[in-house]
N, C-alpha and C positions, 0 to 999 in steps of 0.2 A: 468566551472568545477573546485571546489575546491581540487586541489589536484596538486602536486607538482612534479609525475611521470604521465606520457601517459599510459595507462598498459590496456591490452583486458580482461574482464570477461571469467574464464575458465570456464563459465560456456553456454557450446554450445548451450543450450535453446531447442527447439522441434524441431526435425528435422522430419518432416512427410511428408509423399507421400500420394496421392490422395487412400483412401481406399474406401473397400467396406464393412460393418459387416457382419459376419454370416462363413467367414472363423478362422480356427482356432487363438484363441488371445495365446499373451505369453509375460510376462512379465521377465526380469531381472532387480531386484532392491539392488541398495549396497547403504550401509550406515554408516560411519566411524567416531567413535568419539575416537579412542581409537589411538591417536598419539605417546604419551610419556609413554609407559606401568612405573608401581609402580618398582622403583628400579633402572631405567635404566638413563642413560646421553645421553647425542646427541653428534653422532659422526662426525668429520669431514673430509674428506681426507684430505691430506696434502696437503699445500701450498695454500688455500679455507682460504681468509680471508675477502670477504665481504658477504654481502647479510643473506642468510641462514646458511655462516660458521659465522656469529658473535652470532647467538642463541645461548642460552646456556641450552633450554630444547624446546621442541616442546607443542605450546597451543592443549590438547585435545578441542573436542566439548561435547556439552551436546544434543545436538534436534536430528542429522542426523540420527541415529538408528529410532526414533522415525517418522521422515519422511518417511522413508522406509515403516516401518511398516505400517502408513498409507494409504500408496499410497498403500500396498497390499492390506490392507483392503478396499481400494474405486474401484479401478479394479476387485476384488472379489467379490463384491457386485451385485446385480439380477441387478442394473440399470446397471452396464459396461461387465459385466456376464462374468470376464477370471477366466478357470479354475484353482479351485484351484493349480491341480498338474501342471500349465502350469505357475507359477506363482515362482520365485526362485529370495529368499531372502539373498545376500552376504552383513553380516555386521559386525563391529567388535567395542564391544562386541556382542556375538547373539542378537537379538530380545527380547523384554522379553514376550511380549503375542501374538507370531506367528498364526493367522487363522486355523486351522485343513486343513492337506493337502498341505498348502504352503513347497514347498522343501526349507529346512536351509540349505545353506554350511556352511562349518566351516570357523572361522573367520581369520586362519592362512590364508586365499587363496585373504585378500587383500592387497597383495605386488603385489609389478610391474608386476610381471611375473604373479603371480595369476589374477591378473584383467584382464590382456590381455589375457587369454588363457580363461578365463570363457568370458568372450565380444564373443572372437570367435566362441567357442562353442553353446553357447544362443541366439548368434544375425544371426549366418551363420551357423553352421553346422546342428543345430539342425530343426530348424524351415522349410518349403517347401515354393515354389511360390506362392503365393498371401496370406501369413501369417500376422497376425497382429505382431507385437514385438512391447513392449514398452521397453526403456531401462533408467534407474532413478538413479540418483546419488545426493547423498548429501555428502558432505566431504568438507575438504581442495582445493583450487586451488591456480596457482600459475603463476612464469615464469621463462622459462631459460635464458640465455643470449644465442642469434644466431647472431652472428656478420656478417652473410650473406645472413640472413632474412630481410623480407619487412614490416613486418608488425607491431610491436607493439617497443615501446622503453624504457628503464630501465636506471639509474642513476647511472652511475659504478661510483667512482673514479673523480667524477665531470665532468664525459661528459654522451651523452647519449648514447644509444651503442640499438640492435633490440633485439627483445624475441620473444619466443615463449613460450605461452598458456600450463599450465600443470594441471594434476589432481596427487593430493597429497597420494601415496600410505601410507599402515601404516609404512611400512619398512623404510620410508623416512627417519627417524630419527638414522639410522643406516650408511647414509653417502650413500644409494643408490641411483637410478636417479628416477622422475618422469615419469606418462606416458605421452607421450607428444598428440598435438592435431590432428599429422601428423600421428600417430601409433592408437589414435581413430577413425580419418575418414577413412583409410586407410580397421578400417573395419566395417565401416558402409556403406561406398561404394562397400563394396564386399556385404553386404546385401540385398541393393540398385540394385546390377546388377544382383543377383537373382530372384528380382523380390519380394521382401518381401517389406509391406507394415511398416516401422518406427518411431518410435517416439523416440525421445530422449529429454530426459531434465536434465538440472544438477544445482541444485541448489548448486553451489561453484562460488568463485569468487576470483580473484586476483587483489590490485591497490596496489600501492608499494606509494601510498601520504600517507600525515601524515595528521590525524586529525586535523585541524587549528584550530577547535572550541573550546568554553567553554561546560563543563554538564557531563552527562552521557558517557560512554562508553560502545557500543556494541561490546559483541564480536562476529566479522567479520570472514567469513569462508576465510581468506590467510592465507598464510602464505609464505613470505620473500622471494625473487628470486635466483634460482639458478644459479650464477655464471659463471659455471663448459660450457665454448663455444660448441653448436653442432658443429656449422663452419658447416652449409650447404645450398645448395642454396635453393629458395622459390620452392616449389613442384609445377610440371606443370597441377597436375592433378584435374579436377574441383574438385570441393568443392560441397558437395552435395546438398547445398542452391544455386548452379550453373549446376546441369544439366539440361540438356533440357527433358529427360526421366525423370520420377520419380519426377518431379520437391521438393522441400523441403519447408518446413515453418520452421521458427525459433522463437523460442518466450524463450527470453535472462531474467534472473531474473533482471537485472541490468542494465545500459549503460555501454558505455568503461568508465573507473576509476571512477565505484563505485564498492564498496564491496557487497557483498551478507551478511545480518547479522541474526544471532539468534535471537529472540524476545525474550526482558528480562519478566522473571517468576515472576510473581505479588505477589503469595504466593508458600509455599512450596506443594501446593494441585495439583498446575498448569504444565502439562506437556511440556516439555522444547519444540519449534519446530523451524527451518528456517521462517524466516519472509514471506520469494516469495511460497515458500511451504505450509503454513496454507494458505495464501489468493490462492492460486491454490485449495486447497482441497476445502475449503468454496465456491468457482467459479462452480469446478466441480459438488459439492453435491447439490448447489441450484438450477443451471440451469439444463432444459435436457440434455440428455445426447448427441444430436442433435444439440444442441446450436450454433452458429458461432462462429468460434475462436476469430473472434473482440469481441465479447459480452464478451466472457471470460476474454482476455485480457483487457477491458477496465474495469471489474468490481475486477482482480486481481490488475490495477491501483488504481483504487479506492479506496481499502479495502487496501492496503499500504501506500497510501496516509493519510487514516483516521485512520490507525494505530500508526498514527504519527512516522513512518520509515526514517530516518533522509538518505539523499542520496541515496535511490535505489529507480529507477524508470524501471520497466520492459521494454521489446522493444520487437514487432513484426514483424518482417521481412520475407513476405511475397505478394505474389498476390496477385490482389486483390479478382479474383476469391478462391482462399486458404483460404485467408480470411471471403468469404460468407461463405465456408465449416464447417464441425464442426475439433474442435481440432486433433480427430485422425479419420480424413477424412468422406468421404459419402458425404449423401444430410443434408442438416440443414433443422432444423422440423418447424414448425410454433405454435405449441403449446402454450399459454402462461402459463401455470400452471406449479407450481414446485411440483414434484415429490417425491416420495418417495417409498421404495420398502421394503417388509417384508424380514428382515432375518428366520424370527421364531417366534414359537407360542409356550412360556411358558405354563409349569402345572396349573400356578393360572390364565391362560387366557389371560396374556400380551402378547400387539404384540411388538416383537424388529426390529427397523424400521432403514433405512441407512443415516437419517438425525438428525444434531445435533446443538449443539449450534451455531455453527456458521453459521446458516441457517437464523440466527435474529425470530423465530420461538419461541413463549412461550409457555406452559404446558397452557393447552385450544384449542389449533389450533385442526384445523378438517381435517382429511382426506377422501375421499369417492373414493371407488374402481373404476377404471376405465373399469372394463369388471364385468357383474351381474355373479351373484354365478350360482350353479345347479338349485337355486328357481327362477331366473329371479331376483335376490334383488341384492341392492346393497348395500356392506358394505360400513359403516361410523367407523372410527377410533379416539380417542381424545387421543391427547398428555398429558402424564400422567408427565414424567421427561424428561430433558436434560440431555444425559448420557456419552458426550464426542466432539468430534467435527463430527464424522461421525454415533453416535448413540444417541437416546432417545427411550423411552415407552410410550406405549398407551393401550387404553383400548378400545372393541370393543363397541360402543354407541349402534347399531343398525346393524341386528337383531338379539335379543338374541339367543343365542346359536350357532352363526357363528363360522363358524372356519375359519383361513388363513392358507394360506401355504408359504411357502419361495416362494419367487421371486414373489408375490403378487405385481402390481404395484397399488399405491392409487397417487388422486390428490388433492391438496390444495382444501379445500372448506369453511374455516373458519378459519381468521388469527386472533389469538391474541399476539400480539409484542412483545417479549423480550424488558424485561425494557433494552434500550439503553443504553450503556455508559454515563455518562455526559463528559461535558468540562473538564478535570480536572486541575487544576491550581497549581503552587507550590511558595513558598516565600521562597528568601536566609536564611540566620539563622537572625532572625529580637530580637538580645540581644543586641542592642545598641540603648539608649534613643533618640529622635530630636534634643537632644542638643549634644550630641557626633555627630552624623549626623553633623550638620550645621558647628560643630567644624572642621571634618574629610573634608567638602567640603570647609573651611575656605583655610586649609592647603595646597589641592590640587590648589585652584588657586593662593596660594602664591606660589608653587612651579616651576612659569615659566614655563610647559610643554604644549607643544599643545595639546590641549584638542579637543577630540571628542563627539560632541553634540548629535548621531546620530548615534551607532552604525551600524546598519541597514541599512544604506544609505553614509556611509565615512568610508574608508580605517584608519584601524586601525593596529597597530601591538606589541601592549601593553597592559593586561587588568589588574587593581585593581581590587581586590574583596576582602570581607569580610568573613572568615570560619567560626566562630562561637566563636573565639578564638584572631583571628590574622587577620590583613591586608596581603593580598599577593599580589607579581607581578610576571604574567608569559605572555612569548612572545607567540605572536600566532605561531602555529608549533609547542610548544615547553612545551610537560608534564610537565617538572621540575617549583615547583615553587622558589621565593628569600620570605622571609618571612620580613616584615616591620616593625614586632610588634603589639602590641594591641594596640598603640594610631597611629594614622596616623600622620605624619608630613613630610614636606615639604623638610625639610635636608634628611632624609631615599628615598622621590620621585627623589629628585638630584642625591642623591648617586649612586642610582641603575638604572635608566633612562637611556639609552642609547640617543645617540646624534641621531637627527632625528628622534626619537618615536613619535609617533602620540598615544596618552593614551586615552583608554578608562576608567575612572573610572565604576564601577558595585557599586554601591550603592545599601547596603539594606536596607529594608524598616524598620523604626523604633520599635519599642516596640509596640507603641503610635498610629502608624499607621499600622502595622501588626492585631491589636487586633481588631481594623471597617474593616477589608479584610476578611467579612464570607459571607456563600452564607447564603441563606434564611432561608433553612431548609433542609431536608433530600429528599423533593420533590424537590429542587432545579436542574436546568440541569448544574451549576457551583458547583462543589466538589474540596474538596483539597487532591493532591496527596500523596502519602505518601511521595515520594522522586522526586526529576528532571525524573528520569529514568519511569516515571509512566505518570508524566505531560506532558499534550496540550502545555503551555503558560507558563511563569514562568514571577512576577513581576521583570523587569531590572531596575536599576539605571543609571544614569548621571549625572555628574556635568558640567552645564552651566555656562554661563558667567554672570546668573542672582540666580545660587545655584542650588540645588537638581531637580530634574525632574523622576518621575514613567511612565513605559509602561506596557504593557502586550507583551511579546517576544513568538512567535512561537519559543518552543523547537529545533526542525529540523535546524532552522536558525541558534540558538546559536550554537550547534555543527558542522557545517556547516563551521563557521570562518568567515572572511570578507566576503564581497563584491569582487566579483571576477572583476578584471579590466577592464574586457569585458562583463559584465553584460549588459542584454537587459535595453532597457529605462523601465522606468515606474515610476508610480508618488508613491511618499517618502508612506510608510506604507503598499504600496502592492505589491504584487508576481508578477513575469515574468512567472511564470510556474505553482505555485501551488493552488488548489480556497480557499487556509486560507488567512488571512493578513498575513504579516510578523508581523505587530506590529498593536499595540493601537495607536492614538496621546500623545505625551508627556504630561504628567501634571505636571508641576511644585508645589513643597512644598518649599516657601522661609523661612515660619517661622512656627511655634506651630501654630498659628492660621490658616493656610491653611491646617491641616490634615482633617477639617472633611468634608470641600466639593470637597479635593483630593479624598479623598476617596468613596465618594458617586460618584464620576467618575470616576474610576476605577471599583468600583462592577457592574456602567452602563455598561463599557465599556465590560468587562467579560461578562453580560446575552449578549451582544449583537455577542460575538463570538461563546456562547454557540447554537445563534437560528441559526447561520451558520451551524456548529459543526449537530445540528439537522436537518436541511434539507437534511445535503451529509452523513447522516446515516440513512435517510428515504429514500432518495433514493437508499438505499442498501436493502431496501427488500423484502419480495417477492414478493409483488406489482409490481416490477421492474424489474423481473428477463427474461421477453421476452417483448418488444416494439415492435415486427413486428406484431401483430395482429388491431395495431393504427397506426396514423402517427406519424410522428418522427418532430421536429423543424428544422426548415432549417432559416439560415440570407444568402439573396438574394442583392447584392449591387442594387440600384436603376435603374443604368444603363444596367444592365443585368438582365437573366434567369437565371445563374447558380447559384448552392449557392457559398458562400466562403468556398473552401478548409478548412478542418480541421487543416492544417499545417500553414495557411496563417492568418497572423496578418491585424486585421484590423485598419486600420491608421487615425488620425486626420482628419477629416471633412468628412469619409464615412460616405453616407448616407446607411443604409440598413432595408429591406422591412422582417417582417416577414411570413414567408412562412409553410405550411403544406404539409410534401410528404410521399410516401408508395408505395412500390416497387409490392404490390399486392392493388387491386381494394379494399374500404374498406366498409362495409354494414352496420356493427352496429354505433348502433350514441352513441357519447359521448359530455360531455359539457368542454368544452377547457378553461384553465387557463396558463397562462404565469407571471411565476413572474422572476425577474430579482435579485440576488444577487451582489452588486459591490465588486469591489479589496477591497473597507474598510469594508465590512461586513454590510450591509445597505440593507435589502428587503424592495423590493415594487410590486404589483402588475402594472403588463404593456398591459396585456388583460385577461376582458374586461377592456375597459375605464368606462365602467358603467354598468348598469345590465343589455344591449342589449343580444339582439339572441348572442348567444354561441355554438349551438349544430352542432359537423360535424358526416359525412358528410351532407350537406341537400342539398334540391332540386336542387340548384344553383352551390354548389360544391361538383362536385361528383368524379373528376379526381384524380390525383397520386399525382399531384401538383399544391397548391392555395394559393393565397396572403389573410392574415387574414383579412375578412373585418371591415374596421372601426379600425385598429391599427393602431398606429404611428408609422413614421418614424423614424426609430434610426439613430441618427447623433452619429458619435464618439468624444467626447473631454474627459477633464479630469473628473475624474482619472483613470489614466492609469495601465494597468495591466490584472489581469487573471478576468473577469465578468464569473459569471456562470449565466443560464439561465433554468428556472426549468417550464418543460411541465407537469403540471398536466389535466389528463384525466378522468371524473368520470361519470357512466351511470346516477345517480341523479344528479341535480344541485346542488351547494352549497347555501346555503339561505344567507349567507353572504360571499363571495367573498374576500370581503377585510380583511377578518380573516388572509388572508396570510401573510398580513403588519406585518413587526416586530414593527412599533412604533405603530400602530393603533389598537392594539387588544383589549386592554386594556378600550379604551375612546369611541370607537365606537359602537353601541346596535346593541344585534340578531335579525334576521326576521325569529322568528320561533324556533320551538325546534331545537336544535342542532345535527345532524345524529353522529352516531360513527364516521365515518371518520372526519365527520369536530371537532369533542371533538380531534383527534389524532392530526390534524390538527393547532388547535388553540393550543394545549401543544406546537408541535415544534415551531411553532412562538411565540408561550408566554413565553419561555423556563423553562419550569417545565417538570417533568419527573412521571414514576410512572401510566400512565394509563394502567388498567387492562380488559377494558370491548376487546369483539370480533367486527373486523371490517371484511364490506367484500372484496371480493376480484375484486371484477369488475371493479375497477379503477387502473390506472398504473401512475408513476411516473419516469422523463427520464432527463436527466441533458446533457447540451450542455456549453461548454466553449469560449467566446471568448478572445481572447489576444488584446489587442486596445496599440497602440503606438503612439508616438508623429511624428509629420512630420520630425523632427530632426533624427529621428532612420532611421539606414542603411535601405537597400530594401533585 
């Protein structure tokens, strides 16, 4: 954990009890961006001189309102059907385009006292026994100091001292207190002992560390701890993720010390939202609405992950039974089709439909009603626009003259892909020629400082970099920069060097060598960002002990800061945690004559992050959005039946057996592909070994669970880190197979015309973008991760 304080996420995650639909739902949703009203100062009581009393204005938000609103709008929706009037929106400023029906409070009533008195009101008094309540919070979160709590710990004065967990009213900035987490549960347990069915989630978050990285800055939903001691002891009374009645699920935006952050707005067109909140709504909107909460959870993992979200990784804290359930309880459906439900049938005949851009869904897709009309027919629907994240339009295909009505459910029957994102890539400000370069790396190894070869993989706690302008040094931990000048020299790296620095130089890339760093074309799956804050990857510099050296740097990483001391093993360039590399291998530029087949390795290096980048964005969509209709991959150590734990690292010289399982008997057949992704970004296909029988289930294996025949056995060695392993399922065969290879697509010939899927197919491995034909839907795509370590790594 990169971060400098211990501090709990106030943000309590889903607190749900086992439901049943079809009792009355209710939602209470608050949303606060309005911290520091126009005119005012931040007050502080007297004798309040750390933490929160050293602010000098409180940071507003820009998305929470707008998360609200959301969430109204997807609860409102025919697919989660809570009434409107059951549906109460507290945020401050109001909402700007509230749903018809949705009850506003006014925005005065989120101060302390307000929140708690509306929580009581909406979460217990109002609601009866076996009611549904959702309860949503976007805002600020934070911590107090409890110096006779157990739980979390905060940086007073150079010791550590305990906190507790708050939600950041608006009043805060007036010198009042937080609500705390004891004063939340407090009534969500009286909810709970009524007999009402719960949900909570809170997209806020509190770590009191300091950025240690280089790049971008998000802004993060804390804000600063309060001081001001409860002084009281730890409450006896369970926690509602602790009773034996009611039991609870929790599903946390964050781990403990990370932050919950806004996702920065790409243009000024783009609506501002919570990072764990967009990939929740895109979760909820694609999958049914029956869905298992793991499925959610792992595909809100996902879509944070490929957001390139720099430290926040969700957490599900639950049974495992909870876990089969859907998010706000019941049975979980088996369906694989994603859904979609009519709002309304426009005058000029358009249908407005509850799915939207973030469904990965292009203008083309088809919808077909799931229950026939009064004729016996059944409507077909085509996506006409993408109109937001939870809307688009359609036009009815067939049969003329249909009509729809609200709450119309249709299912996917013809996908055509939203053009993907590409890779996006960014370069430092590259206004300095190879010979200032070579000069600039002259001076630093005349400078005597330990030099870090290796950002990535060595403790660092000094970084040089180039503005556009100036040389700068700043400490890791440490915003402020010391400015070196426009020419770099070795006396200013003395001067300013503290004793013991370990320096990383950030070398950018030259003039000379920025100007061969272009992708292909506009079909390219490599694009340049417009800023860091937009970029995948960003080109890093080094200065070696033999001169200049380029990578390609996962973003997340940079911001990130070093190398945490207790970092998991794993071999130099790849993740303990995440399925990107952390980095490219180093290319060395020692002189002008090495830019152009630097460079031609570097643009390799990029398409080959990009067919990464494209596989774990193909498997976001809607192909993917239910795997229980197939079997899922299972890795089986040799010695055993079981598989390996999803938590359990698989170690140097494991052997493991690929395996096929399915919790229901499976009847339809499909043709099985396994390709294997490693930590450096390198596909290959791993089954078939050759163009043998492929199709399950058949004659021979028809059970829940079977060893693939005629696969190898996977030994584990280097390189170590996070492999992803990608089950492709499809009722055709592919005619060619080893399409899937990223180095093989190119030199190896078709057998046969190429179907839509495999044209989609051959793009993501070829990394080019831009395909527009319709594919279908009867194949599914399902990603399994393993973590492989060295025998040296703890147990």
């Amino acid at each position: 954990m990169k971060a400098s304080v211990a501090a709990l996420c106030a943000l309590f995650g889903v607190l749900a009890a086992s439901l049943a639909f079809g009792q009355t739902q209710r939602a209470l949703l608050i949303g606060i961006n309005t911290y520091q009203p126009a005119g005012t100062s931040a007050e502080h009581p007297a004798g309040c001189v750390y933490g929160r009393c050293e602010m000098g204005s409180f940071q507003n938000l820009d998305g929470s309102v707008n998360d609200a609103q959301a969430m109204a709008d997807l609860l409102t929706s025919p697919k989660f059907g809570f009434p409107a009037n059951n549906v109460v929106l507290l945020t401050d400023p109001n909402p700007p385009h509230p749903r018809p029906g949705v009850v506003i409070l006014p925005a005065s009533d989120t101060t302390h006292d307000g929140i708690l008195a509306t929580m009581q009101k909406y979460l217990v008094d109002v609601p009866q026994k076996g009611d549904t309540v959702v309860f949503y919070d976007a805002s600020h979160g934070s911590l107090r100091v409890n110096s006779k709590g157990n739980k979390l710990t905060v940086l007073v004065s150079g010791q550590y001292v305990h906190a507790d967990s708050t939600l950041v009213p608006s009043d805060a900035y007036k010198g009042g207190y937080d609500v705390r987490d004891r004063e939340m549960a407090k009534i969500f347990n009286a909810a709970l002992d009524k007999g009402i069915h719960l949900t909570v989630i809170f997209d806020s978050c509190h770590s009191g560390g300091i950025s240690r990285g280089i790049g971008p800055k998000y802004r993060e939903r804390e804000l600063a701890f309060d001081p001001r001691d409860i002084d009281e002891t730890p409450d006896t009374t369970a926690a509602p993720t602790l009773r034996t009645d009611n039991p609870a699920l929790v599903f946390s935006a964050a781990q403990q010390g990370q932050t919950a952050k806004e996702m920065p707005t790409a243009d000024s067109a783009t609506e501002p939202h919570g990072a764990f909140t967009a990939a929740l709504l895109e979760a909820l909107q694609v999958l049914p609405a029956d869905a298992p909460a793991s499925l959610v959870y792992e595909r809100v993992k996902a879509v944070l992950e490929g957001s390139n979200v720099p430290d926040q990784e969700p957490d599900l804290d639950a049974p495992a039974a909870r876990r089969a359930a859907p998010l706000f309880g019941g049975a979980a459906g088996k369906s694989s089709k994603v859904r979609a439900a009519a709002l309304g049938m426009g005058d000029d005949g358009s249908v407005s439909l509850d799915i939207g851009r973030v469904s990965g869904l292009g203008a083309g897709s088809e919808f077909t009603s799931m229950v026939p009309n009064s004729a016996r027919q059944k409507i077909v629907l085509r996506v006409t626009s993408l109109d937001g994240l939870a809307r688009s339009s359609a036009q009815i295909v067939s049969p003329a003259g249909a009509k729809v009505g609200a709450g119309d459910v249709f299912e996917l029957s013809k996908w055509v892909p939203a053009d993907n994102p590409p890779l996006r890539i960014w370069l430092w400000p590259s206004s300095l020629t190879e010979e200032q370069i070579l000069a600039a790396a002259a001076q630093v190894q005349g400078a005597g400082a330990a030099l870090v070869s290796d950002p990535a993989e060595e403790q660092w706690t000094h970084v040089i970099s180039w503005d556009g302008t100036n040389w700068t040094l700043q400490k890791a931990g440490d915003s402020a920069t010391v400015n070196l000048g426009a020419t770099l020299t070795a006396g200013a790296i003395r001067k300013n060097l503290s004793a013991g620095a370990k320096l990383w130089v950030n070398l950018p890339p030259s003039s000379e060598l920025a100007a061969k760093l272009k992708p292909a074309d506009s079909n390219s799956a490599v694009q340049f960002a417009n800023n860091l804050g937009a970029a995948n990857y960003a080109l890093t510099g080094v200065v070696t002990a033999t001169g200049p050296a380029y990578a390609w740097y996962h973003k997340s990483e940079l911001a990130a800061g070093p190398l945490a001391p207790n970092a998991p093993p794993h071999s130099p360039g790849c993740s303990a945690t995440s399925q990107y590399p952390v980095r490219t291998d180093w290319v060395p530029i020692g002189s002008a004559d090495a830019i152009d087949p630097a460079s031609a390795k570097l643009n390799n290096y990029a398409s080959l992050l990009a067919k990464v980048n494209g596989w774990l964005q193909l498997a976001n969509s809607p192909a993917d959005a239910s795997p229980d209709e197939f079997y899922s991959l299972a890795l089986i150590p040799s010695s055993g039946n079981s598989p390996l734990p999803a938590d359990q690292a698989a170690r140097q010289g494991d052997q493991l057996k690929m395996a096929l399982m399915s919790s229901d008997r499976i009847i339809d057949k499909r043709w099985v592909y396994v390709l294997d992704i490693d930590c450096h970004g390198r596909g290959s296909v791993l089954y078939p070994r050759d163009y043998s029988e492929n199709q399950f289930p058949n004659d021979a294996d028809n059970g829940r669970q079977f060893f693939l025949p005629g696969a190898p056995v996977l030994r584990i060695g280097p390189p170590y880190g996070v492999d992803t392993l990608v089950l492709l399922s499809t009722e055709q065969p592919l005619a060619d197979p080893y399409v899937l290879n990223f180095e093989g697509v190119a030199s190896r010939g078709t057998r046969g015309v190429a179907s839509p899927l495999e044209k989609l197919l051959n793009q993501t491995s070829g990394g080019t973008r831009g395909f527009s034909g319709e594919v279908p839907t009867n194949w599914s795509i399902g990603l399994m991760t393993v973590h492989s370590v060295p025998n040296t790594a703890a147990n």
